[in-house]
N, C-alpha and C positions, 0 to 999 in steps of 0.2 A: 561539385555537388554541394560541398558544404556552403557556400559561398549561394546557389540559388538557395539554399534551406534560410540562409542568414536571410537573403532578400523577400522571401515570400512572408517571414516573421514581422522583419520590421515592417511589411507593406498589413498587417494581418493586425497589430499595433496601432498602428499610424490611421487603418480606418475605423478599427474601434470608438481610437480617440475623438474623429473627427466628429462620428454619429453622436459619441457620446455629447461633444461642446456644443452641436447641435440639438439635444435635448432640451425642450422646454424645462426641467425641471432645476436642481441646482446645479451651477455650473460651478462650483469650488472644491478643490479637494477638503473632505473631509477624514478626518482620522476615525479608525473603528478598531473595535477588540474583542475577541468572542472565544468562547468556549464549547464543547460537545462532548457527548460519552455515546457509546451505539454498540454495534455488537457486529463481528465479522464473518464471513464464509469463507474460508481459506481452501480454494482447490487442491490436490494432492498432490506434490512432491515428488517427481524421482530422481534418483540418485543414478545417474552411469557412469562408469569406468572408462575413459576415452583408450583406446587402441587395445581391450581387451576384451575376451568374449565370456567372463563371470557372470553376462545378464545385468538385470535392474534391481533398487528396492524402492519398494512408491510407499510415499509417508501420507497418513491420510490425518486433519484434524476435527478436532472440536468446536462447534461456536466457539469464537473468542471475544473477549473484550478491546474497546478503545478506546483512547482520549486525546484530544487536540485542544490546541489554544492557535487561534488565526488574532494577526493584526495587520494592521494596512492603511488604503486610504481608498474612498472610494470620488468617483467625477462623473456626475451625471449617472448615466448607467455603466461606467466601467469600475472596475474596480481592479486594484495591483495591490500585491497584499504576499503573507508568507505564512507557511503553516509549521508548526512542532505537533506531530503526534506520535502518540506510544500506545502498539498493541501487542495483545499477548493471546495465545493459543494451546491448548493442551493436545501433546501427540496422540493420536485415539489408535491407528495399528500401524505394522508394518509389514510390506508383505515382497516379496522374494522370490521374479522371475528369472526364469533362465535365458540363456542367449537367445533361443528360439521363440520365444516367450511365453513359455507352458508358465503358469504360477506353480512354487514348489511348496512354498508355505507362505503361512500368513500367521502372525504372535500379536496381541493387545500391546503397547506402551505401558510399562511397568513405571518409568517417571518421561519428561521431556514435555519443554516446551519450546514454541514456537515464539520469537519476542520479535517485533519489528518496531524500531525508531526512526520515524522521516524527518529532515528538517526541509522546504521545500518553497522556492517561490510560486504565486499563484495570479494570476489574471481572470478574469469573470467578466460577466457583461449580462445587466439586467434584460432579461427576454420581452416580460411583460410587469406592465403593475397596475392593477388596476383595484380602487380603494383602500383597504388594510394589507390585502393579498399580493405575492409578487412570486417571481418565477427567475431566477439566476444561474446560468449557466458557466459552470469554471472548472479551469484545468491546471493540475496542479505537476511538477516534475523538477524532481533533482534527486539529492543524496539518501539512501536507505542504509540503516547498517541492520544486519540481517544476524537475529544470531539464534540457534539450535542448543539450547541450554540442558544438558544433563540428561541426552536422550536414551533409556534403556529397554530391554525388554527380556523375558524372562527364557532362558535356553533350558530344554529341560535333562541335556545332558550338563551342561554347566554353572545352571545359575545364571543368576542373573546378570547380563552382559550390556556392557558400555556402549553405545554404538555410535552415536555424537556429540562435543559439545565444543562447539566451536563457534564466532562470530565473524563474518566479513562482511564489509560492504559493496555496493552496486547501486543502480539506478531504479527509479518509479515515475510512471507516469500515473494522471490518474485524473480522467474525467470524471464530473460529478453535477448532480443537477440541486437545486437546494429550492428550496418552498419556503417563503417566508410568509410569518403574520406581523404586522408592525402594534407595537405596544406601545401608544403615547410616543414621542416626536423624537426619542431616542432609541428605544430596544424594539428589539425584533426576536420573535422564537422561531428558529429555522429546523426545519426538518432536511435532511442530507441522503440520496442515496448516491454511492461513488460506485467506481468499478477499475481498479487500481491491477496494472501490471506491470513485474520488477522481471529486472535482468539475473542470470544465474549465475552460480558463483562456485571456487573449488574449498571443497573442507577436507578433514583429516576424519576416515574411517577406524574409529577410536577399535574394532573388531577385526582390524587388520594389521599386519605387521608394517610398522613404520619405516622399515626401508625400501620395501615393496615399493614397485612403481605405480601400482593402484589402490594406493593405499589412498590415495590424494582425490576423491571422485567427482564431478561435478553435480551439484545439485539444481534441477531446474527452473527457472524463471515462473514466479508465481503470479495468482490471479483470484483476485480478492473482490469479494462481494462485502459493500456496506451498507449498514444504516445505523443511522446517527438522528440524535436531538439535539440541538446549541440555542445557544441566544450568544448575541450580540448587541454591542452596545455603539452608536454611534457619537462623537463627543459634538 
């Protein structure tokens, strides 16, 4: 299987490229470097305990913020290229089904946040371009490290209680479509909507006893709604 995924890639590359050199337009690579900030939609969260029946807890969040820096090179209408972004999101509740999955409670986030850092290679391929205006289609996927910083919430028989903070990594993929305005025969202001989903990962339930065998739970693969403003500069 892997071995047809390798082949269907390189074939998926390999016609890109060809259209691309095909293009009337410039047929050289050029270097480029760009910047964005936008704001995120973080689906919610849940936490289950594999081979146990304690039930769920779904984390829900805040708008968040983001920021990337893309470099690369672009050929024609392709483009190959790598991203660095970093977002952050505030925990807004938490809420606590049981095995059956009656909700038992639900408490506001007292502190926690949501922080994801991707570094990511990226491929694209201009759709259309026609005068200032253009249209680019790219897909981005690799390493995320995912981390639940200082998440709490308030017990009203105990105070205030610790419930995650912990960091792991995993995977992202993440379609994206991008709108460009060309500014003078180098920059471009791009507007970005992506729609980004990560693989799930096991943390340490800071509210459970650490020898416990479900203390350890998994938390689910997320799904992340963007928008973004950038410019880019080609040299």
């Amino acid at each position: 299987m892997r071995k047809k995924i390798n082949i269907a890639a390189l074939a998926i590359i390999t016609g890109l490229l060809a259209s691309a050199v095909s293009y009337g337009g410039e047929t050289k690579w050029v270097p480029y470097i760009g910047a964005e900030t936008g704001v995120d939609f973080v689906s919610n969260a849940t936490t289950s305990y594999p081979g146990s029946d304690i039930g769920t807890v779904d984390f829900s969040f805040k708008p968040g913020i983001a920021f990337g820096l893309q470099s690369g090179f672009t050929y024609g209408r392709l483009l190959l290229g790598a991203e660095l972004r970093y977002s952050q999101a505030e925990i807004d509740t938490l809420t606590w089904y049981a095995a059956d999955g009656t909700m038992e409670d639900e408490l506001h986030a007292m502190d926690g946040q949501l922080r994801q850092l991707t570094l990511a290679p990226t491929i694209g391929y201009r759709l259309f371009s026609t005068g200032k205006f253009s249209a680019t289609g790219q897909l981005t996927a690799g390493w995320l490290r995912r981390t639940f910083a200082d998440v709490k919430h308030e017990n009203f028989e105990n105070g205030t209680t610790s419930v995650l903070d912990d960091a792991k990594n995993t995977w992202l993929v993440k379609p994206s479509v991008v709108l460009g305005y060309t500014l003078g025969k180098h920059s471009t202001i791009e507007l970005r909507y992506a729609y980004a989903f990560s693989g799930k990962a096991s943390v340490t339930d800071l509210s459970r006893d650490g020898d416990e065998d479900d203390a350890h739970p998994d938390i689910s693969g997320l799904k992340t709604h963007s928008l973004s403003l950038g410019y880019s500069y080609k040299f």
